[in-house]
Each structure stands twice: as structure tokens, then as C-alpha cells.
VEXFIBA-569888 format. One record per atom (N, C-alpha, C): residue in three letters; z, x, y. Coordinates in steps of 0.05 Angstrom, whole numbers, padded with zeros to 5 digits, always signed. Atoms other than C-alpha are relative to their C-alpha. Layout:
<nodes>
ALAZXY...
</nodes>
This chain:
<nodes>
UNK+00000+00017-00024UNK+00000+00000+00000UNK+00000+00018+00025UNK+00005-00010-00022UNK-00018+00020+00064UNK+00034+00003+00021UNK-00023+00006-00026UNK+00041+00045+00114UNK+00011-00012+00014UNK+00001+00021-00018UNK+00071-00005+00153UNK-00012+00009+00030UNK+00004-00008-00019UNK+00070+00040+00213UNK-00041+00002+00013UNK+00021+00002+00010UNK-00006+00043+00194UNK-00020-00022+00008UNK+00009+00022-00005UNK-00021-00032+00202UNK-00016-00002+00021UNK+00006+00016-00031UNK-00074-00057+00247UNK+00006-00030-00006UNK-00011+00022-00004UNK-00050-00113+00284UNK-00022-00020+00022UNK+00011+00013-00014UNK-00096-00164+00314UNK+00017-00024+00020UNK-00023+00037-00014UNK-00071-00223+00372UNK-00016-00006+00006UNK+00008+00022-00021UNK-00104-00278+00390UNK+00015-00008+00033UNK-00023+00003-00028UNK-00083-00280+00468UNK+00012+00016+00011UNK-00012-00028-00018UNK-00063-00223+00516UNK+00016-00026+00020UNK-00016+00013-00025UNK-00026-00277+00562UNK+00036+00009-00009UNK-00017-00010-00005UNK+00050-00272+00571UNK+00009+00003-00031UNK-00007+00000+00034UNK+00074-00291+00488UNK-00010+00023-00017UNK+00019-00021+00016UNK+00016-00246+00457UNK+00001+00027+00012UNK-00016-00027-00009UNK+00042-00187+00505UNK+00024-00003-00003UNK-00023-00008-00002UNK+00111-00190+00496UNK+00001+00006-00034UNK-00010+00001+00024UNK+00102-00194+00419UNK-00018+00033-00004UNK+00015-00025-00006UNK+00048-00127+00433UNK+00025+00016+00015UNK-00017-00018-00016UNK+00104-00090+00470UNK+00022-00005-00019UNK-00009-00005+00021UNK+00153-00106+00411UNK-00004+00015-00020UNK+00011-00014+00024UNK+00114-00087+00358UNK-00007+00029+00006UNK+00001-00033+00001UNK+00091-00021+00391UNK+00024+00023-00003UNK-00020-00023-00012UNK+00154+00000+00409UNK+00020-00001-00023UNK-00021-00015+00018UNK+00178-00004+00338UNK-00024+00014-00019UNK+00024-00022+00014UNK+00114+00049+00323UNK-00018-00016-00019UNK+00026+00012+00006UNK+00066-00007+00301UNK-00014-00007+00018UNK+00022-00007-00032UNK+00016+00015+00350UNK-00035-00012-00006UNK+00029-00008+00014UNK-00051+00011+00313UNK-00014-00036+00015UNK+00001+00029-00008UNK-00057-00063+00356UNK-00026-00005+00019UNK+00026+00012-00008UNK-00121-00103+00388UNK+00004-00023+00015UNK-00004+00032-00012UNK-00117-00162+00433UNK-00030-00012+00010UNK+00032+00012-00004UNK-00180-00212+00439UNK+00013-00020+00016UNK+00000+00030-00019UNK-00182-00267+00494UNK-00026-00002+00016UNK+00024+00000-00025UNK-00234-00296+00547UNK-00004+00019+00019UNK+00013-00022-00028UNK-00272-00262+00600UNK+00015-00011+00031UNK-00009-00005-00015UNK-00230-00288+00643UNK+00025-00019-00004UNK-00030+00008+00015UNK-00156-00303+00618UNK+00011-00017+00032UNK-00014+00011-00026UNK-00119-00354+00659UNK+00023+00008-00008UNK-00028-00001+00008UNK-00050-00328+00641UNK+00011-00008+00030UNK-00011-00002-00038UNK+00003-00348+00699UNK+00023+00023-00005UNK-00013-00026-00008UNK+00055-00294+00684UNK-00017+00021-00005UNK+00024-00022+00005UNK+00001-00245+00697UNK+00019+00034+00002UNK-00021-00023-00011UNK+00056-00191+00721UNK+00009+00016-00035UNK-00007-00009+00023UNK+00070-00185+00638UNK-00015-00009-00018UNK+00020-00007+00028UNK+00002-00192+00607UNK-00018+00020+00000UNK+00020-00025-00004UNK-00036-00143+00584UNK-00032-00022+00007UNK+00020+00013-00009UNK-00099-00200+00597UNK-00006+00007+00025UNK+00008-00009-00035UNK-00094-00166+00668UNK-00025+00027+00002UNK+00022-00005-00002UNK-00137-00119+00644UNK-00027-00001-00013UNK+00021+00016+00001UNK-00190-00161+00637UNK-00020+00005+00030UNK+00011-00002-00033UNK-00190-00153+00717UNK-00002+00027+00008UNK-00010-00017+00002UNK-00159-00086+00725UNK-00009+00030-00014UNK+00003-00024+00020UNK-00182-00048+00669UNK+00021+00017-00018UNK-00026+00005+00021UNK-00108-00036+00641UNK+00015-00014+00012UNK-00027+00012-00007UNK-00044-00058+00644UNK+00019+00005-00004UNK-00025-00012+00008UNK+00020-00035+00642UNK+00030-00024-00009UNK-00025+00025-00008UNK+00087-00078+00618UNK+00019+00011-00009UNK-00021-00005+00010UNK+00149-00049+00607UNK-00001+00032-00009UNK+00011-00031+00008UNK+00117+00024+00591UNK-00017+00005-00017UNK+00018-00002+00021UNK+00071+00002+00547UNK-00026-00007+00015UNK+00029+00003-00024UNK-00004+00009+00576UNK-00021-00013-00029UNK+00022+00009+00018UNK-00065-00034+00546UNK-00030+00001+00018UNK+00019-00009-00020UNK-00128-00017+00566UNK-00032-00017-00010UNK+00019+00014+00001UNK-00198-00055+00564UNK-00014+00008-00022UNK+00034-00020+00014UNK-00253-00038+00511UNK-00017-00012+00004UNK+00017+00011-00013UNK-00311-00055+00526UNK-00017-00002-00030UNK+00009+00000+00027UNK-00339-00039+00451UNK+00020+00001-00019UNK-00018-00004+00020UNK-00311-00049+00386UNK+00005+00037-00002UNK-00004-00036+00004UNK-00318+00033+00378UNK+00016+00003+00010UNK-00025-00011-00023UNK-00272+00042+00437UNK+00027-00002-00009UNK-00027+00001+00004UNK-00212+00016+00402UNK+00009+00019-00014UNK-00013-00021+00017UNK-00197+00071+00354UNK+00004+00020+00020UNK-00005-00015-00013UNK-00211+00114+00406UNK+00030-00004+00026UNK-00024+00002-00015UNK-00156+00079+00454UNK+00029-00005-00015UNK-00024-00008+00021UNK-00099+00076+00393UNK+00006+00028+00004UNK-00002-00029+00006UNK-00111+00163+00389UNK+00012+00000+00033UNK-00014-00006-00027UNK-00091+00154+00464UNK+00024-00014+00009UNK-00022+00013-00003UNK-00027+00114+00454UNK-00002-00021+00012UNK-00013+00030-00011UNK-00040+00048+00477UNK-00020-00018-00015UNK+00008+00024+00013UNK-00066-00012+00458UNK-00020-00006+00016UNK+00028+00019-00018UNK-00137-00048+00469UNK+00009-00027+00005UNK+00006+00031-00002UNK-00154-00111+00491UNK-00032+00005+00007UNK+00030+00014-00003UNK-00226-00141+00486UNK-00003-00027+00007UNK+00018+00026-00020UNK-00270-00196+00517UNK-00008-00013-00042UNK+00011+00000+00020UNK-00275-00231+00447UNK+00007-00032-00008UNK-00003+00030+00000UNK-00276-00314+00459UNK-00002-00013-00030UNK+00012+00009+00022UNK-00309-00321+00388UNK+00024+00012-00031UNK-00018-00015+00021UNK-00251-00279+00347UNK-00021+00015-00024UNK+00023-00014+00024UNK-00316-00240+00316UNK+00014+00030-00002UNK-00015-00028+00003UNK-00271-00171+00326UNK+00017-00001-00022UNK-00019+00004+00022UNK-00226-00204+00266UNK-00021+00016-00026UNK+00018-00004+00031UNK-00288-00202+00213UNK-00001+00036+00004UNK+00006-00018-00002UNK-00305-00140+00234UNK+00016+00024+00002UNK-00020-00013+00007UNK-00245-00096+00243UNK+00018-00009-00022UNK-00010+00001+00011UNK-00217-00127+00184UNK+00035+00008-00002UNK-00022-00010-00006UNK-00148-00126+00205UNK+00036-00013-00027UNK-00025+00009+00018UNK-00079-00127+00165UNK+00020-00025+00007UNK-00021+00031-00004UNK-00046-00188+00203UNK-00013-00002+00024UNK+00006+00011-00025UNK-00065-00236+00254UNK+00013-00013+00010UNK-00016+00025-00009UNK-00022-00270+00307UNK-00014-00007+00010UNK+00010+00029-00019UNK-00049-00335+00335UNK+00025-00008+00024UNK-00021+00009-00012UNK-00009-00328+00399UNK-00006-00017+00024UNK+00015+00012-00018UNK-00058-00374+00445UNK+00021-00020+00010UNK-00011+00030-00003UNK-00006-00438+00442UNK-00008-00016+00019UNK+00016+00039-00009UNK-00057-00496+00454UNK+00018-00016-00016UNK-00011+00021+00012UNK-00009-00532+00412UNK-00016-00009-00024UNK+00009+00007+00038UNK-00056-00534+00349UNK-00021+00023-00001UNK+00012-00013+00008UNK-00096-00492+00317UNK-00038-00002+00003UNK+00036-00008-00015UNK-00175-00460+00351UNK-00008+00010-00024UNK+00020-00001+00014UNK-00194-00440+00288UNK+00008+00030-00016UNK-00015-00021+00012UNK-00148-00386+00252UNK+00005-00012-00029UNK-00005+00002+00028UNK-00146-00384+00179UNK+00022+00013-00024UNK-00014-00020+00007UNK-00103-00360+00133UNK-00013+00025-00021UNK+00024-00024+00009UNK-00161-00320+00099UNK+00001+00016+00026UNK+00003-00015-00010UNK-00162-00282+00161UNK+00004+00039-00003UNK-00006-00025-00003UNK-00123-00229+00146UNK+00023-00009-00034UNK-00020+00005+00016UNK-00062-00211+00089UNK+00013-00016+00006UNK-00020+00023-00013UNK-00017-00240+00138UNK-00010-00011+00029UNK+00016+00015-00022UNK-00032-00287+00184UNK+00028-00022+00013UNK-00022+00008-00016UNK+00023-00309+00236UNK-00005-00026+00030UNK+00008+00026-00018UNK+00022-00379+00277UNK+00020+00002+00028UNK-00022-00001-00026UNK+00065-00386+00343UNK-00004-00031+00010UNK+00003+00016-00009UNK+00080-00458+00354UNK-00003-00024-00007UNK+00017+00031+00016UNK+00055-00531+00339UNK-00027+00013-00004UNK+00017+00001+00008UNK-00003-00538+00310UNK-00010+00019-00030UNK+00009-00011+00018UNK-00004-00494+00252UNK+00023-00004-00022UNK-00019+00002+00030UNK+00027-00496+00180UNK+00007+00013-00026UNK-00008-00033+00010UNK+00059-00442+00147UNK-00001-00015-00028UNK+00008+00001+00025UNK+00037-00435+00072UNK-00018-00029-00011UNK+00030+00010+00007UNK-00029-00474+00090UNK-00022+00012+00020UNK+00020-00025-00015UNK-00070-00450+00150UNK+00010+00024+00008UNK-00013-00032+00000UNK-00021-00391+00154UNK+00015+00003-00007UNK-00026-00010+00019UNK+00030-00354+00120UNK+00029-00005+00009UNK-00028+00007-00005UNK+00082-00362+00165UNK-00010-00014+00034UNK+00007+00026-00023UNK+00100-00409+00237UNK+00033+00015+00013UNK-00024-00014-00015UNK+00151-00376+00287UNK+00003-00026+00025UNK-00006+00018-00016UNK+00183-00431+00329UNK+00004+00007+00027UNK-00002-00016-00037UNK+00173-00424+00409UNK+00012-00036+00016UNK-00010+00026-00007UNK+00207-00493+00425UNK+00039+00015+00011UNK-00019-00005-00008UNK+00268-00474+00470UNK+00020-00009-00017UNK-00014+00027+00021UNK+00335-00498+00431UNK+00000+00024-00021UNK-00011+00000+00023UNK+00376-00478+00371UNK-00018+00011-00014UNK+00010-00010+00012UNK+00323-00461+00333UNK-00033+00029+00006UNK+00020-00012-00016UNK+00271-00417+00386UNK+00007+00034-00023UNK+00004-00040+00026UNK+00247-00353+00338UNK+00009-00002-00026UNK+00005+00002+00029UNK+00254-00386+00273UNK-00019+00000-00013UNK+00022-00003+00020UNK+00210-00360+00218UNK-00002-00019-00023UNK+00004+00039+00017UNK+00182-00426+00182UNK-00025+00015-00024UNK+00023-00007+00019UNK+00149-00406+00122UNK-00015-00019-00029UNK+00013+00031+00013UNK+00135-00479+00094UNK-00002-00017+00025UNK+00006+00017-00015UNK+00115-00535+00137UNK-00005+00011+00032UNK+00009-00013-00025UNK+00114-00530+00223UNK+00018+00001+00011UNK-00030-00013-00019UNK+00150-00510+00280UNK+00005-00035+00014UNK+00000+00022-00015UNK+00167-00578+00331UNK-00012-00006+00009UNK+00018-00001-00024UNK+00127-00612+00365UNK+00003+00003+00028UNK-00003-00007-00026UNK+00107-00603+00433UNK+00016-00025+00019UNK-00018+00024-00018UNK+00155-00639+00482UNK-00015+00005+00023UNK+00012+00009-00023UNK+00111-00633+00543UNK+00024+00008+00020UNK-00022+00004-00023UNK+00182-00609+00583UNK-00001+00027+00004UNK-00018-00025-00007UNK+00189-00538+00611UNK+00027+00006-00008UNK-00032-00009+00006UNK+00248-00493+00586UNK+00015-00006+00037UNK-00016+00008-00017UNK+00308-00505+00631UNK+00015+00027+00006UNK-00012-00031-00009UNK+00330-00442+00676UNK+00015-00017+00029UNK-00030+00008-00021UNK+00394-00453+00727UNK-00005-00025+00007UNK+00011+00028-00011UNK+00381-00529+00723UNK-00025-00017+00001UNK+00030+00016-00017UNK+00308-00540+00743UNK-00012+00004-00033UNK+00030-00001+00020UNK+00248-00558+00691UNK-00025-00006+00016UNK+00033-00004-00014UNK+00184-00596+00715UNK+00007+00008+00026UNK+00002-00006-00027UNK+00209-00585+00785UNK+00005+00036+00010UNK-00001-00029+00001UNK+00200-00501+00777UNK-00027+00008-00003UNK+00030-00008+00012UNK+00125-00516+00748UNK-00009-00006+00019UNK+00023+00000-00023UNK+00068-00501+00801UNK-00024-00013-00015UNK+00020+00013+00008UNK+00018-00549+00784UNK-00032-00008+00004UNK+00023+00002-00008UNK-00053-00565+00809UNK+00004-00028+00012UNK+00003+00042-00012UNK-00062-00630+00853UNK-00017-00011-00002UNK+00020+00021+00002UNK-00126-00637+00844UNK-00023+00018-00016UNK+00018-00016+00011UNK-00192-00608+00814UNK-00016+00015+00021UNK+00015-00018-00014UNK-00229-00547+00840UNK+00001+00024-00002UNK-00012-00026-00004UNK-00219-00483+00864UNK+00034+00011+00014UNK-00033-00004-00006UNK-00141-00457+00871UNK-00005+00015+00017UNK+00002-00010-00024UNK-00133-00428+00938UNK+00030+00015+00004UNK-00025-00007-00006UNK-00067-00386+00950UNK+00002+00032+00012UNK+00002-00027-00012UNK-00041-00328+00995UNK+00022+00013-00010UNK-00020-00011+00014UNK+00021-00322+00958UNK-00004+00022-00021UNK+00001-00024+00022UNK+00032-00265+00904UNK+00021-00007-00016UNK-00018-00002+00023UNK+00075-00256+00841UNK+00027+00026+00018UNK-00039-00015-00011UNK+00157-00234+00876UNK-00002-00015+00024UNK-00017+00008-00026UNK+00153-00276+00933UNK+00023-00029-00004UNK-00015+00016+00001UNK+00207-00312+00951UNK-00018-00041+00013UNK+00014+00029-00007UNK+00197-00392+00972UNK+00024-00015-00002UNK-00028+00009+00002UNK+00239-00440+00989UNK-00012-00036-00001UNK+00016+00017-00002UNK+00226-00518+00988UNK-00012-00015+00026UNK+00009+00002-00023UNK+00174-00544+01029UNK-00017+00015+00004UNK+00020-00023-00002UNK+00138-00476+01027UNK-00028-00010-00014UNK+00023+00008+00006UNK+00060-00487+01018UNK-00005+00025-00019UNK-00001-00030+00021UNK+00050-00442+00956UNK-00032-00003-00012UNK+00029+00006+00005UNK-00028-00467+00944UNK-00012-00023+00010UNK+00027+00026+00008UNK-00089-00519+00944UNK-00028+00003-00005UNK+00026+00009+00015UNK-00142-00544+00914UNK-00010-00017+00016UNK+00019+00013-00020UNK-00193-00567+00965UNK+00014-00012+00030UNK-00017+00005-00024UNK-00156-00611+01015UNK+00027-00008-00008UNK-00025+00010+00016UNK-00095-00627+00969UNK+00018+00032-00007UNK-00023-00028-00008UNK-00035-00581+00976UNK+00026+00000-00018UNK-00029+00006+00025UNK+00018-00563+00926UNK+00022+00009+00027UNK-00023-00026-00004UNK+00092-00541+00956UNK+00022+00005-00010UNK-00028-00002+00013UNK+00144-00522+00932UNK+00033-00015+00004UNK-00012+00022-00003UNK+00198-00563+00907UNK+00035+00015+00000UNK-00019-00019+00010UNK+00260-00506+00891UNK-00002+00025+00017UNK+00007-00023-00001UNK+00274-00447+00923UNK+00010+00013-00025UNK+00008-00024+00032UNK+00267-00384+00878UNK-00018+00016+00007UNK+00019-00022+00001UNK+00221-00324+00862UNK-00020-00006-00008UNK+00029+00008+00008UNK+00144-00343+00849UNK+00001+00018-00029UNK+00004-00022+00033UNK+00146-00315+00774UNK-00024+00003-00009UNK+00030+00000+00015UNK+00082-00330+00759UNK-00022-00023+00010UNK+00021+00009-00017UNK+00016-00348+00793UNK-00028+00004-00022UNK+00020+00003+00005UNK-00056-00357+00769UNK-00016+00019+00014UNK+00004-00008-00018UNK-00104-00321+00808UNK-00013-00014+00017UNK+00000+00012-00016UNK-00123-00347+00873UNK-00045+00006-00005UNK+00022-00001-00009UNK-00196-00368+00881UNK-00016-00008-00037UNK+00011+00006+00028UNK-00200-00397+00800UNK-00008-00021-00003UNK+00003+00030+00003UNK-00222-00465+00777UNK+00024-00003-00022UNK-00026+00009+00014UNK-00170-00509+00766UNK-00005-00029-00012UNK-00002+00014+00007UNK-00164-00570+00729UNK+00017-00022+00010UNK-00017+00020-00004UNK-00116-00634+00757UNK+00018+00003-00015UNK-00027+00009+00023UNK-00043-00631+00729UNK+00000+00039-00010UNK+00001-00022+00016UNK-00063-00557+00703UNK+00026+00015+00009UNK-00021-00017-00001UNK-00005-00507+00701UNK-00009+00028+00023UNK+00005-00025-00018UNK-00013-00455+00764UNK+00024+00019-00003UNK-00022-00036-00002UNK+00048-00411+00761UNK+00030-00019-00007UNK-00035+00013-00003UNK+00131-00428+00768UNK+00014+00019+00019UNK-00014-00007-00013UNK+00183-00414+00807UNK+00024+00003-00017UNK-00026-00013+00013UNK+00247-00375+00781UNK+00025-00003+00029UNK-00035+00008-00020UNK+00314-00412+00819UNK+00021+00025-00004UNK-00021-00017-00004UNK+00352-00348+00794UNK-00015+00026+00025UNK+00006-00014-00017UNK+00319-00305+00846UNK-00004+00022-00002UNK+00003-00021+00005UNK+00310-00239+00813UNK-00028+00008+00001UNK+00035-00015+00007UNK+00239-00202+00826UNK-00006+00017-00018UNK+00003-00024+00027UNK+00250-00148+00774UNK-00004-00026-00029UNK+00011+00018+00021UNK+00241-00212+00726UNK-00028-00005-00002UNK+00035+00016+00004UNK+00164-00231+00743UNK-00005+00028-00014UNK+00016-00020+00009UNK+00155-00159+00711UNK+00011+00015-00023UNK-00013-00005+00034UNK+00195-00157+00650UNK+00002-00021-00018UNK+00003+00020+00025UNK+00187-00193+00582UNK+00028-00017+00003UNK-00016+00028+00003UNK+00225-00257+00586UNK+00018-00001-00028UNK-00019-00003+00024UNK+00286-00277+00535UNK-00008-00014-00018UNK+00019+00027+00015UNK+00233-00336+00505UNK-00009+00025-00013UNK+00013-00020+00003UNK+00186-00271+00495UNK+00013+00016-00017UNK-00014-00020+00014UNK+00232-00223+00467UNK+00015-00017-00028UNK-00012+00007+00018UNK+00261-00271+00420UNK-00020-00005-00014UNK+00028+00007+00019UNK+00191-00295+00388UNK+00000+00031-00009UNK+00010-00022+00016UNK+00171-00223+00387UNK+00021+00006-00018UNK-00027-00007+00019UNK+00240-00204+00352UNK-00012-00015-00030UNK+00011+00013+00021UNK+00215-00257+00300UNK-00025+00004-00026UNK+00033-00012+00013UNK+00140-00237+00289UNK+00007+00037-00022UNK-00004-00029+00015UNK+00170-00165+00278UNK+00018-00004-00034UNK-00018+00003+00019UNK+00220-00189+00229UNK-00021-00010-00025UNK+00026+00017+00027UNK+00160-00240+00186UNK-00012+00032-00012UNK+00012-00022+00012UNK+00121-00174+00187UNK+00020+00020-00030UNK-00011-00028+00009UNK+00176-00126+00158UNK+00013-00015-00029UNK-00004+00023+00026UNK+00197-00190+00111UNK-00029+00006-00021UNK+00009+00006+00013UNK+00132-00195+00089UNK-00013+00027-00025UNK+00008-00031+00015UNK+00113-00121+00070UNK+00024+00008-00016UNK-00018-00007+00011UNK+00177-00107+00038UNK+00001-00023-00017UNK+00002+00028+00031UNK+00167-00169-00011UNK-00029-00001-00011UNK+00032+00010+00015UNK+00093-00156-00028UNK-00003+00030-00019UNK+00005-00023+00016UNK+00076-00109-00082UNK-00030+00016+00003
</nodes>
């Protein structure tokens, strides 16, 4: 059997989940990692995805740098240089083709785009929509609550409640939302403060503002198409700016999880 340390690791999703569980895993020397998403990732905590360089060309989060490839070739060559790729790869055709030792599905649309559990040996779900020991091996619960980073290795995780986790009090009234459809317009950045009342975007002539003060944690980028109702960013009521740029306790506890399925599942397979 191949090394663990060894493993390539594929993710569906460079946004905030699919980097924090990439900055776990490297940093316990399972480096050999790949991240595929769109050509142009809407993540809103962009401050801690590697999907930033998509725009950028890398990304840094926590000390761990990921850097663009532009060809499949390039990734081996950006592993020998200590960091991790990410590719432009909407179609998940980098799976067939690097044939990788485990896949996380860390997109959370709430069901499953089209991950199999043929993908890989192990094949790791994050969320609703998938079903551990049928379209994947295992199902790591990301539902705030008692059970957030449980490894489900029959049936699924909960469904989706539609409610934002709850930080010093606030839920939907923390989520930056879209008012209307178009293009998102904003002069704000990821650490500013805001208080309520503050105009923190809009979409055409329709104006979001803010309902909490707090720290802007996470923004979209300004000048994207937005959807009605769509998720633009949040506001953090505890006020800390060194948070929009470190992995979250949601984050760190999934990845804690994914690492654990992994080291479960290689130490029980012959």
C-alpha cells in the first residue's frame, strides 16, 4: 500500500470548507493535494480560500500557499515546490485523469454535482446530499450543533436548515445578501468595520445595509453577477479582523474530521 503521507488528495471546491480541510491535511504532511473549481469561484470568505488564486495566481492561508496551474503537468511540478495546486476544472475531468487516492466533495450545494463513489478508493462527502456507503464512502456532518464533524459512514448528515450558524447572538441578520439581480457593486473590503445602517453594497438601484455592527468577514467580489436572495458576504458581531484571515472553528472541526476518516480508513484497509 502506498504511504499515507504519499496520497494524492483531490477537492472539489477551493472556497472557505475545501481550504481549511487543504490546510489541515497539509499540515499533517499530506501534501501531494489538487483543488478543482470554476473559472471564477464565488467564495465569500475569500480572505481563507485558496480559490483566490483563480484571480491572484496564489494564495496564501495560514502559511500554507496554493498556487494556480494552468496545466495538468504543472501540478507535480507545484507539490516538488511545497504547495498545493488549484485548477480551473468545472467538469472534474482532472479526477479521471490524475487518478487520485481520495476525493473530497467539499462544494456544499446541499446534494450531490455528480461525485461517485467509483471516483477514487475513498471518496469523502461534506454535508446533505450525499450518502455514505452509497454514493460515497463516508459523509462528515457540517450542520452547526452537537453533532458538527461527525463521520457518518452509513446513511447522511442533516438536512439543510436554511439558518446561518449563530455567532454572539446574530444569524440571518449577520448574512449580506443580494437585493436584487445584477451586478454587485461594493467599495467595502474584507476587515472593515460597519455598523448598522452602513451601506455595505448594491445591485443596480437596490441597496443592501447593514443590519449589526461587526467586522465584514467575508465579501464576494465587487463588480460579480449576482442572483436575488444570493449570499454576498457576513458580518462578524465579535469584531476581530485577524478572524476574516484564519480558518474558522466550523472549518477546523470538519477538517479535524476528513483527516481522521482518512487515517481511519487506511489503517483498516489491507
Amino acid at each position: 500500500m502506498k504511504p499515507i503521507n504519499k496520497l494524492v488528495i483531490a477537492i472539489k471546491g477551493a472556497g472557505e470548507m475545501g481550504s481549511g480541510i487543504a490546510v489541515r491535511l497539509y499540515s499533517a504532511n499530506l501534501q501531494s493535494i489538487y483543488m478543482l473549481d470554476i473559472q471564477e469561484p464565488l467564495a465569500v470568505r475569500r480572505g481563507v480560500s485558496f480559490s483566490e488564486a483563480m484571480y491572484e495566481g496564489s494564495k496564501t492561508v495560514e502559511g500554507v500557499t496554493a498556487v494556480l496551474a494552468d496545466r495538468n503537468r504543472e501540478i507535480q511540478k507545484i507539490w516538488k515546490g511545497g504547495k498545493i495546486a488549484v485548477t480551473v476544472d468545472p467538469e472534474w475531468k482532472t479526477i479521471d485523469l490524475m487518478k487520485p487516492d481520495i476525493v473530497i466533495d467539499a462544494i456544499l450545494a446541499k446534494k450531490n454535482t455528480g461525485t461517485s463513489i467509483k471516483d477514487a478508493p475513498l471518496v469523502i462527502g461534506l454535508g446533505p446530499g450525499f450518502t455514505a456507503a452509497g454514493d460515497v464512502h463516508m459523509v462528515i456532518e457540517t450542520n452547526r450543533g452537537h453533532h458538527l464533524g461527525r463521520i457518518i459512514r452509513k446513511g447522511n448528515a442533516e438536512p439543510n436548515t436554511g439558518v446561518p450558524g449563530e455567532i454572539s447572538g446574530h444569524t440571518t441578520d449577520r448574512v449580506i445578501r443580494a437585493p436584487g439581480k445584477g451586478i454587485f457593486v461594493s467599495r467595502h473590503e474584507i476587515g472593515d468595520g460597519v455598523k448598522p445602517g452602513d451601506l455595505i453594497g448594491s445591485v443596480g438601484d437596490k441597496e443592501h445595509h447593514a443590519e449589526i455592527s461587526g467586522i465584514i468577514r467575508g465579501l464576494i467580489r465587487s463588480g460579480t453577477m449576482v442572483f436575488s436572495g444570493q449570499k454576498l458576504g457576513d458580518i462578524d458581531p465579535r469584531g476581530e479582523e485577524h478572524y476574516c484571515h484564519t480558518v474558522s472553528d466550523k472549518s477546523r472541526t470538519i477538517s479535524g474530521a476528513v483527516l481522521e476518516g482518512i487515517l481511519w480508513f487506511y489503517n483498516n484497509t489491507d
